[in-house]
N, C-alpha and C positions, 0 to 999 in steps of 0.2 A: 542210513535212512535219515532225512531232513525234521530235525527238529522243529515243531511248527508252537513251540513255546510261547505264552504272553509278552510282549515287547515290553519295555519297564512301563511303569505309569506317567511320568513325564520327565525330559531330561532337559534340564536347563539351556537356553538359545544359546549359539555362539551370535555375538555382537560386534559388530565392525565399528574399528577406533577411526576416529575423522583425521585427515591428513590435506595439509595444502593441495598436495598435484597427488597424482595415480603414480604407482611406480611402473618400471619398464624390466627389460628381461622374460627368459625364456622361464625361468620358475613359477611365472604368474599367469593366471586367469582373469576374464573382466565381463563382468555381467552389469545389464541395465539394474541401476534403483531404481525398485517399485514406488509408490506414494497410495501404499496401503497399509493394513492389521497384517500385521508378524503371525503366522500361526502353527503350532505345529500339530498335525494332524495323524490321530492313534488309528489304530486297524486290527481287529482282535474276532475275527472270526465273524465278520458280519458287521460287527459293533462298533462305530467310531464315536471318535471323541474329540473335538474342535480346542484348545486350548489356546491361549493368550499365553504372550512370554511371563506374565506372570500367575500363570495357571488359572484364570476364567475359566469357565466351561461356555463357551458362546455357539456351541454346535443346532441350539436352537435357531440363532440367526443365520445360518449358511446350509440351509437343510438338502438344497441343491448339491451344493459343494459334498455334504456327509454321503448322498447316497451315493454320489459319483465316485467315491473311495471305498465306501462301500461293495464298488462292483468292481474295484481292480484285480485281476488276476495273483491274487497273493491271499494268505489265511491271515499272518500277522504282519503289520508293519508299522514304523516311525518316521515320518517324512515331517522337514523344514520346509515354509514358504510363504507367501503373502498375497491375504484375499485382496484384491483389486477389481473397481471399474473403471473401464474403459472408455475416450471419451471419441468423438466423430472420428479421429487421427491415428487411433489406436493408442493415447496416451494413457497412462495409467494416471487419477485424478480423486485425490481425497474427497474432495467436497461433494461430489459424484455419487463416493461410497458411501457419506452419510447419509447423502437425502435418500439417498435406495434405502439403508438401512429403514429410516423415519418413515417412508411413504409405501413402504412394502412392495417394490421394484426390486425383481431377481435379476441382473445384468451381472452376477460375482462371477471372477474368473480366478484361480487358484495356481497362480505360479509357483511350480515345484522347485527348487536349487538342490536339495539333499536328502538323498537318504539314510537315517541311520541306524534303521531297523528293518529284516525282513526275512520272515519266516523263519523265527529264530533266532536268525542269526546274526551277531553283533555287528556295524561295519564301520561305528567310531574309531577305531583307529586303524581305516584304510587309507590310502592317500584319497584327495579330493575328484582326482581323475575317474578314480576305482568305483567310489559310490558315484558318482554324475551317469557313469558309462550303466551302471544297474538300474539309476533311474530313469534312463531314457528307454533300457527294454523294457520297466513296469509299465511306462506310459505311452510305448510305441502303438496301445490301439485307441486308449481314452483319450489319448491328449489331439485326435484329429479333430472329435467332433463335438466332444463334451463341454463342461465347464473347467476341467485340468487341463494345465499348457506346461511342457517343460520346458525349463529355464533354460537357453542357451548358452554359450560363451565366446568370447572374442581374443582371437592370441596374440593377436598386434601389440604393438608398445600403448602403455597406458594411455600417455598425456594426449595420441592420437585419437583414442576411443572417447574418452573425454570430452575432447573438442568436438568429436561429431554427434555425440550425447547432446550436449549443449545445445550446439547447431538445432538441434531436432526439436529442443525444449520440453527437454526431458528434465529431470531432478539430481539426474546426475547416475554415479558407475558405484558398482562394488569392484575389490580386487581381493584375491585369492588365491593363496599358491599354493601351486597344483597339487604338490604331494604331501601337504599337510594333513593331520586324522583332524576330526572335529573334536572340537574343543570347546567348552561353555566357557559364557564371560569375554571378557573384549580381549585381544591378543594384536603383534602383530601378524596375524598370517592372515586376516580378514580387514580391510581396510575399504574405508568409505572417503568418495572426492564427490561434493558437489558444485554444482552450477549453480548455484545460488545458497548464502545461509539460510538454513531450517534448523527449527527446533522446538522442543516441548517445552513449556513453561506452565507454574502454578500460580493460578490467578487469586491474587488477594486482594483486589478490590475492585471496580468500577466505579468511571464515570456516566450518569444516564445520559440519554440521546438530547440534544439539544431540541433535534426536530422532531421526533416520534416520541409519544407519551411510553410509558412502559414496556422504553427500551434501554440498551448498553447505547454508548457513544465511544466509550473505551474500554480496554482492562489493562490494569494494571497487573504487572507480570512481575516472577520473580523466581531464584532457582533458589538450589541450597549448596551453601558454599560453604567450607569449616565446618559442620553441622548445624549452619542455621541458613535462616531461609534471608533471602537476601535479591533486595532492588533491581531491577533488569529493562526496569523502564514503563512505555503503553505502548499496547498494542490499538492502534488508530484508527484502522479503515481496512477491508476486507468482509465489513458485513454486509448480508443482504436485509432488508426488512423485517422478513421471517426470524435471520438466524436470530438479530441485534433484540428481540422478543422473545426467543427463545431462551439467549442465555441470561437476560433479565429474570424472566420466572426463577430459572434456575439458579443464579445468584442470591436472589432472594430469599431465600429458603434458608440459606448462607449467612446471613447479617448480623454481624457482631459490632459491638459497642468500640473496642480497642482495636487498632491498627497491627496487625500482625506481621510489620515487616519497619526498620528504620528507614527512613526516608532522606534524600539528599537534602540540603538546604535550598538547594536552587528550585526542587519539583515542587509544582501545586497542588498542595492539599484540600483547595476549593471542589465542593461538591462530590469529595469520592464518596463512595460503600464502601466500606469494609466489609471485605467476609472470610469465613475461615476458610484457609489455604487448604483450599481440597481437589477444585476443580484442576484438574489436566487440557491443557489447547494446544495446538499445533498452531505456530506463524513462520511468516517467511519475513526477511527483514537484510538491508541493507547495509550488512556489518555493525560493529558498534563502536561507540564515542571511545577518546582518551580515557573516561570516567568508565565504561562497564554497561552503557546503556546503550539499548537497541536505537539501532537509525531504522528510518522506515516500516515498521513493523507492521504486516499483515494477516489481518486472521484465517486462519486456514482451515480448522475445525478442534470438535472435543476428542481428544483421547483419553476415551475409557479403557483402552487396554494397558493404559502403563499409570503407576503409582506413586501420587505425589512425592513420598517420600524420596523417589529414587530419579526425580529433575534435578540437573545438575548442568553447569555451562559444559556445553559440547566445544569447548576452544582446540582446532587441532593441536594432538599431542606429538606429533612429529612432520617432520617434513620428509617428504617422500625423494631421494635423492636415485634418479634414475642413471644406473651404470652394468652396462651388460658385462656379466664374465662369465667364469666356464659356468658355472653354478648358476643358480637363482639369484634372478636382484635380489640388491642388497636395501635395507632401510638403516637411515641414520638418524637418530632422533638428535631434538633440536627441542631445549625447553620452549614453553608455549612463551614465556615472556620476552625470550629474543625475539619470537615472532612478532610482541607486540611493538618493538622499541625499534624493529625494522618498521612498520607500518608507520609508526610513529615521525620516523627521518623523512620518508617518504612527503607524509603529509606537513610536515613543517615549513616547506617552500613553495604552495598549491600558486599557479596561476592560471587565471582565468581571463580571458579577451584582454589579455597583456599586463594584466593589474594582475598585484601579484597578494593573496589575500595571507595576513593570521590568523592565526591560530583558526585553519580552515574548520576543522572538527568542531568548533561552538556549536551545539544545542540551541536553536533559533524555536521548533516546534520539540516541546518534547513527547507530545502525548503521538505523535507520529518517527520521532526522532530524527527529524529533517533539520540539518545542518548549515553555515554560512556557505560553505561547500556545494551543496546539494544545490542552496539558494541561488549562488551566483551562475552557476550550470543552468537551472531553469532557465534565467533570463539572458543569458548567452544563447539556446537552443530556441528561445522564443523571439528572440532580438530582428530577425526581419519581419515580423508580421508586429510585433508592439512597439518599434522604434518609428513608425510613421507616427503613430498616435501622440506621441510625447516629443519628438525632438524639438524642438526651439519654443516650447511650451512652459512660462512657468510653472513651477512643479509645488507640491507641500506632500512632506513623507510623516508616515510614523516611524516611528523609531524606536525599537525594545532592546537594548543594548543584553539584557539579562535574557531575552527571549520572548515568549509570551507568556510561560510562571513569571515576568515580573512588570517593573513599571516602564508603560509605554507615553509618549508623550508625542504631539504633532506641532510640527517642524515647517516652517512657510519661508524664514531666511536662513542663509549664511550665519553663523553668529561669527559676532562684531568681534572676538578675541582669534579668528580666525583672516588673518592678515591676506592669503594667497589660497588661493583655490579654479581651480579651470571652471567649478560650478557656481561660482557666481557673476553677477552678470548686475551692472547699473542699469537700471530704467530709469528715475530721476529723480533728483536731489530730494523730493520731499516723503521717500520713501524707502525701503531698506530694501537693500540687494535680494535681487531670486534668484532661486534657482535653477537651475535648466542644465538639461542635459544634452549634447550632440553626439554622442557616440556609445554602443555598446560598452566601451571601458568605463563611460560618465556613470552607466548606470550600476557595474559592478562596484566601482568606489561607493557609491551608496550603500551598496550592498554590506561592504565592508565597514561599514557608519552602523550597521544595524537598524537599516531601512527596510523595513517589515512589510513596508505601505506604502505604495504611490498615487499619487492626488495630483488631477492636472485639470489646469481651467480650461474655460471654453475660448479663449483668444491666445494668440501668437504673441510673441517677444516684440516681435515689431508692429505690433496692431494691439496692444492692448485695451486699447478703448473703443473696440468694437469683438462683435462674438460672430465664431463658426461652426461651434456646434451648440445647439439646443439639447438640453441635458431633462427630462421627464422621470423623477426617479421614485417608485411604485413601491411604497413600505408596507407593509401589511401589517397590522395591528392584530393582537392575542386572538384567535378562535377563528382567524383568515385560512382558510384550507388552499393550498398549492392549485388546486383548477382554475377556482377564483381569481386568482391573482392572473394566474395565465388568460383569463378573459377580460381582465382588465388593460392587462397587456396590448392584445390584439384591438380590445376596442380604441384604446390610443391610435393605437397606428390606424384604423379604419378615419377615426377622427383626423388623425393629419393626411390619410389620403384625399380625405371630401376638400382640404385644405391646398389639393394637389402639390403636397409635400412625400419624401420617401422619407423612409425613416429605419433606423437599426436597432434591433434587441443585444441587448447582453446579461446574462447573471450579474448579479451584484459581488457576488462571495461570499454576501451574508444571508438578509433574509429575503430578500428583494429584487427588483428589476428595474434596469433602465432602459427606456426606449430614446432612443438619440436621433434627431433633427441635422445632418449637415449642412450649412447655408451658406450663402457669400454673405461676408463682413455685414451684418447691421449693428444700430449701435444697442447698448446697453439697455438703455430705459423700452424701446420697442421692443426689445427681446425679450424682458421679464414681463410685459404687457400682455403677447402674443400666448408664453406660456404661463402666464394665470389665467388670460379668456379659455383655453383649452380645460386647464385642469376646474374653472369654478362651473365650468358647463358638463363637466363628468356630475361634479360633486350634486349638482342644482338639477341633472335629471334623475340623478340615483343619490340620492341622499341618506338611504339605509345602507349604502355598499363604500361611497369615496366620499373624499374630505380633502377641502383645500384650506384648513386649517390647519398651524402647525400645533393646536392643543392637544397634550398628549391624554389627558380625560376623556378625552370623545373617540380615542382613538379602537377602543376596543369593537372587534368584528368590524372593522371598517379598511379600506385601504387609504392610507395618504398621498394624497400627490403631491409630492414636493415635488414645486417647480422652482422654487428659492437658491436652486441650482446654478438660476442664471442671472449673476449678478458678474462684476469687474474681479472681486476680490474673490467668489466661491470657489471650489474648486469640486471634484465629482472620482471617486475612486477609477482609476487609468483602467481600459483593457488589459487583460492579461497580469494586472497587478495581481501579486497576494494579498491574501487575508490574514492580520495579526488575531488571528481566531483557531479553534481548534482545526485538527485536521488539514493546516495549509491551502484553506480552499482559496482561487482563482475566480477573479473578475472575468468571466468568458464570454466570447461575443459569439453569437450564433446566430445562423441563418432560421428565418422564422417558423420555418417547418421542422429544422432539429430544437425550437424552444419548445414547440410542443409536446417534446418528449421527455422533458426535466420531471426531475421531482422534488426539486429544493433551489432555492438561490445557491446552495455550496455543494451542486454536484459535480464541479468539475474544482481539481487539487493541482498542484504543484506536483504529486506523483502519477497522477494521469492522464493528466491533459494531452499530452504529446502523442500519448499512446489514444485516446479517442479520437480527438480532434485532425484530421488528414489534410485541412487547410484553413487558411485564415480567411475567416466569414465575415469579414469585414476589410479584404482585398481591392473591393471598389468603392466602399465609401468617400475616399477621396476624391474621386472621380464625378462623385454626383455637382451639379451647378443647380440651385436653387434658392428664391431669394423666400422671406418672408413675406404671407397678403400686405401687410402695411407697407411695407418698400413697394410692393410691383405699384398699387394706387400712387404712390409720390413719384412715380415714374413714369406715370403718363403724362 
């Protein structure tokens, strides 16, 4: 007769150790990673019980999930798996699971992987085959229509399932071989490959939002390493409005006097919070520096189900070496620091559009962890739509050699201890060499300068005593709200249509907007003419809203129109340039029906621009012929 005994109270997760690749061989199994709450769920005669890997009781929150176990055909059981929702694609999607959590949206789905309790009876130490094949008969009637799904498997070679994982944009695979018993605690017989680095980290402080009042802008992250807790970097961008408010409150509550973590010399200590190292977050992030800090770092959500003490760098602990014999693949560990001193050779000869960059891994932004590396790839991938803008153009860069924690300086020549260089260029004796750039290579050598910032006038190399683009640039002064500006925007451009001129938006990067005038050649003095009548006839019919002074006193709740843009010597931040500002934001140029849809001068970054942006909106600006009113009159 079947013992139908209490299953224990809770048995500790088995946890999968991170590995370079997937391994291969017939000893192994391969199931998708989820990007949910680990849980394992009790079964006691009716009664369940929802736990966290570190025993929460959170069976309140999954009340769907409890009864649906509640009604499986069994008196007692112990099953492994992960509450998940699901997004249009069938992806499984953290951010997803929070906001249901937050907004009281039941979309949980309950993926099974193991059993190891049922109706008594013990089944930890069956092989992994043994319990999978039990739990597919428990869930052969719930898992059609319910909120339970059982986990599948893939018996293909690893690094194949992998790549098609990937492919799918997915989080990546578990591996498991097959005839392992279950095991608490990390091992190799459970092994995790991702598609991208993730990981938990505990936040010890923030920076606030530059543009939202009583929000984050960053957090600063950190694990525990040797028994103390230890620098990991900022996490930069990934929030929404809501979230970047939410964990403000919550931080806050958090606020301590003393720094709770040592900090590099190079990081900026401007404007952080401290607070005590308690919160838990999930980010995705684009490897890390020679130094230990996160490149790109994305916020992904809070996990409350795991405990600060127990964040810790997830660096793979072996390399997965795939080789079929009569047995089960085999693993051969491989300490994590040869892996880092291979990464290391790798990166020490990076070239980029034939320039060949050092020490690629410099830290440029740190509060996002975007690199000279990262940097020079942007303007490589953006080099046909921003190399119209700039080529044969004098140029004026900033320059943050230490990054942007340190001192940045703006750069308009060659300097004179600098004998040879492709980017400079004589104009005439009474003046000092520019610079200019002809080729995507010109611009990565900049890059390699620790050029943060690109600045480009409104005249050509060989014209520089007359202007082609009219430069309008829309500052908005303390208590200017974002719609504002965007009306200010539009009525520019209404104004240079009455003017039967066309005219182009772009973000600034920072707080602001420029609307840009294409023209044939006029000279100098007409040009700043043309755009101060414009801007002192904004200012002189709306004189509570815009200002064609450049006094910074008047400037509160008002917009500036700087039009002092259009002089010989100005120069006006390039399209597509970066911003030596947090976050890596982008000077973007946009067609005027996607400006409407912004929410800041620096919504668009160096990490995703490529990824929004599907073409360049400023494709035919070149193309336009128009002269200025003052020129067509002198031309009759």
């Amino acid at each position: 007769m079947t013992s139908h005994a209490p299953p224990p109270d809770f048995i500790p997760l088995s946890l999968a150790t991170l590995a370079d690749n997937a391994p291969s061989g017939p000893g192994w199994l391969h199931e998708i990673k989820f990007d949910g709450y680990r849980m394992e769920a009790r079964l006691d005669h009716g009664s369940v019980r929802l736990l966290t890997r570190n025993r929460q009781d959170w069976t309140h929150r999954f009340k769907s999930i409890a009864d649906a176990i509640a009604a499986l055909p069994a008196a007692t059981a112990l099953l492994d798996g992960e509450i998940v929702v699901e997004d249009e694609n069938g992806v499984s999607d953290f951010s997803l699971l929070q906001s249901d959590l937050k907004e009281g949206r039941d979309r949980f789905v309950y993926y099974l992987f193991d059993l190891l309790h049922l109706d008594g009876r013990d089944l930890t130490g069956e092989p992994l085959v043994a319990r999978k094949a039990a739990l597919a008969r428990l869930l052969q009637d719930a898992g059609k229509t319910g909120p339970l799904r059982y986990t599948d498997h893939f018996k293909e070679a690893g690094p194949l399932v992998l790549r098609h994982a990937c492919a799918m944009r997915l989080e990546g695979i578990v591996s498991k071989r097959r005839n392992a018993p279950y095991r608490s605690g990390r091992s190799e017989n459970f092994i995790k490959s991702k598609c991208r680095d993730r990981q938990e980290f505990v936040v010890a402080g923030y920076t606030p939002s530059a543009a939202l009042p009583r929000a984050v802008g960053s957090l600063i992250a950190a694990v525990h390493e040797d028994g103390e807790l230890r620098y990991a970097g900022r996490i930069g961008t990934g929030y929404t409005r809501k979230t970047a408010r939410e964990l403000w409150k919550r931080l806050e509550a958090l606020r301590v006097d003393r720094r709770p973590i040592a900090l590099p010399a190079d990081e900026r200590r401007k404007d952080v919070v401290w607070v005590k190292p308690e919160l838990v977050v999930e980010a995705e992030f684009a490897g890390v520096t020679h130094g230990g800090v996160l490149r790109q770092a994305a916020f992904k959500g809070i996990r409350e189900d795991k405990a600060a003490r127990d964040i810790v760098w997830e660096v793979p602990a072996m390399r997965m070496q795939s080789r079929l014999a009569h047995g089960a693949g085999n693993v051969r560990a491989v300490p994590a620091r040869a892996n880092e001193e291979s990464r290391n050779r790798k990166n020490k000869n990076v070239e980029v559009a034939d320039v060949r960059l050092t020490h690629p891994d410099r830290v440029y932004w740190a509060d996002v962890g975007v690199t000279k590396k990262d940097l020079a790839e942007y303007y490589a991938a953006v080099w046909d739509w921003m190399g119209p803008h700039i080529v044969g153009r004098p140029l004026a860069i900033v320059r943050c050699p230490e990054g942007t924690g340190g001192e940045c300086f703006f750069q308009k020549h060659i300097a004179d201890n600098v004998r040879s260089s492709p980017l400079r260029h004589v104009v005439a004796a009474k003046e000092h060499d520019v610079i200019v750039v002809e080729s995507c290579g010109d611009l990565i050598a900049l890059v390699q300068s620790a050029a943060l910032e690109i600045h480009v006038r409104g005249s050509r190399l060989d014209s520089l005593e007359t202007c082609d683009r009219v430069v309008f640039d829309l500052d908005p002064g303390e208590g200017v709200a974002w719609p504002q500006l965007l009306a200010a925007a539009r009525e520019t451009r209404d104004r240079l249509k009455a003017e039967k001129l066309e005219s182009f938006a772009k973000l600034s990067g920072g707080k602001g907007i420029h609307v840009v005038v294409p023209i044939a050649d006029a000279d100098w003095d007409t040009t700043k003419l043309f755009a101060r009548r414009i801007a002192a006839a904004m200012s002189a019919d709306s004189p509570q809203l815009y200002l064609a002074k450049m006094t910074k006193s008047l400037r509160k709740g008002r917009i500036f129109i700087d039009y002092f843009r259009n002089t010989r010597e100005a120069t006006a931040v390039a399209p597509y340039s970066t911003r030596a500002r947090a976050g890596a934001p982008v000077s973007a140029p946009l067609t005027w029906e996607r400006l409407s849809r912004t929410t800041g001068g620096n919504d668009f970054t160096l990490l995703n621009l490529k990824k929004r942006l599907r073409e360049d909106a400023w494709a035919e600006i070149g193309k336009v012929r128009q002269k200025l009113p003052e020129i067509r009159k002198r031309s009759r």
